[in-house]
N, C-alpha and C positions, 0 to 999 in steps of 0.2 A: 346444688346451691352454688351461685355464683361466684367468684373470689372476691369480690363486692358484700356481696351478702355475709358473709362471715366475717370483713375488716371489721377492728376497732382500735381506735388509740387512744393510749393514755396521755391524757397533755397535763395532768394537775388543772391547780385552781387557774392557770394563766388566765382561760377565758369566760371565768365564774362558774363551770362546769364543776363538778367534782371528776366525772371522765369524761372524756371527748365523747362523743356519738359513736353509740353502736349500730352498725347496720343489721335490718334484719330482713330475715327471709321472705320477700316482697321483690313484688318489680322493682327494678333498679330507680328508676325514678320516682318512688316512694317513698322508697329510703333515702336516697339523696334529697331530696326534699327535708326531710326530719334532720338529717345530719347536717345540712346547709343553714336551718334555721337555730339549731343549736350553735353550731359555731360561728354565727352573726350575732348569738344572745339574743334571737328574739323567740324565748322562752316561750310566750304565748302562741305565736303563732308554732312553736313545735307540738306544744299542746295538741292545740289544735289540729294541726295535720296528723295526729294519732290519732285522734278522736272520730277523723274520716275517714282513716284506713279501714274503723271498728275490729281495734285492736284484738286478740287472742288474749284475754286474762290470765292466760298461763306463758305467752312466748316472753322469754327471760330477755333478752336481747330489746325488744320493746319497753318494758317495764324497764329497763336500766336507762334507754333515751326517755319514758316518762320522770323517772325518778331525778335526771342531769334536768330537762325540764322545770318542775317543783322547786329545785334549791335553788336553781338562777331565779325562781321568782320570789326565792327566802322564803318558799313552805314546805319548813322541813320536817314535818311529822308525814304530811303527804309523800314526800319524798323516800322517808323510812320506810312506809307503808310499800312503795313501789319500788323501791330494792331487795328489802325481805321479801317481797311475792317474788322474785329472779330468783333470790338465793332459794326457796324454798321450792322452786315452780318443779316439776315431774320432770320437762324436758331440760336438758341441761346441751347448750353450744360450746363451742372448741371455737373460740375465738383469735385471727392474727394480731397482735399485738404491732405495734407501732415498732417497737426493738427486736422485733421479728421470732417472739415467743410466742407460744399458743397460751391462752389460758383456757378455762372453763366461764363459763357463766356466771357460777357460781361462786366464781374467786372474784370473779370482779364485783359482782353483786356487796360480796363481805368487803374488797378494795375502797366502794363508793360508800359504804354505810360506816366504815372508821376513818373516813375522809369527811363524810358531810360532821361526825360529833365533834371534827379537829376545828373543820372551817368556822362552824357556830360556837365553839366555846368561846371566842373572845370575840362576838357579836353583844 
């Protein structure tokens, strides 16, 4: 796996994200793709370019760029829905961190789902 393929960074709400784009274990230009349209905010179209990849229902790392997808489009049950399948997926990633820590998947997965009930409570 790339050193690509395993970045992610945490940026907060700055860019309506709850995390920044996680890259996942794809061509490089696939992933950059997903993580370019996330961090443009255009939500849909990150959607979308998942939807072409015919995403793995279990890769954690995807399901967390689905789920930052969903809340920038404010549908945050879909969003819940695509975090908790990270958190709970079988495969679990060792992700780089923007401050140069590793996390799991898993931590981020639980990161984004008590960040998206913080964002929406005072919607």
């Amino acid at each position: 796996m790339s050193k690509l393929a395993k970045m992610i960074s945490l940026m907060g709400l700055s860019v309506g994200m709850i995390t920044a784009p996680a890259v996942a274990a794809r061509s490089d230009e696939s992933a950059r793709q997903v993580a370019d349209a996330l961090l443009a905010g255009d939500y849909v179209g990150a959607e979308a370019r998942i939807a072409q990849l015919g995403m793995n229902k279990s890769d954690p790392v995807m399901l967390i760029n689905l789920g930052n997808a969903y809340a920038g489009m404010g549908r945050k049950a879909d969003a819940q829905i695509a975090y908790k399948a990270a958190l709970n997926s079988a495969e679990v990633i060792d992700l780089d961190m923007a401050d140069g820590s590793v996390r799991s998947s898993r931590e981020v997965a639980e990161i984004a789902l008590d960040r998206l009930g913080t964002s929406f409570a005072g919607r």
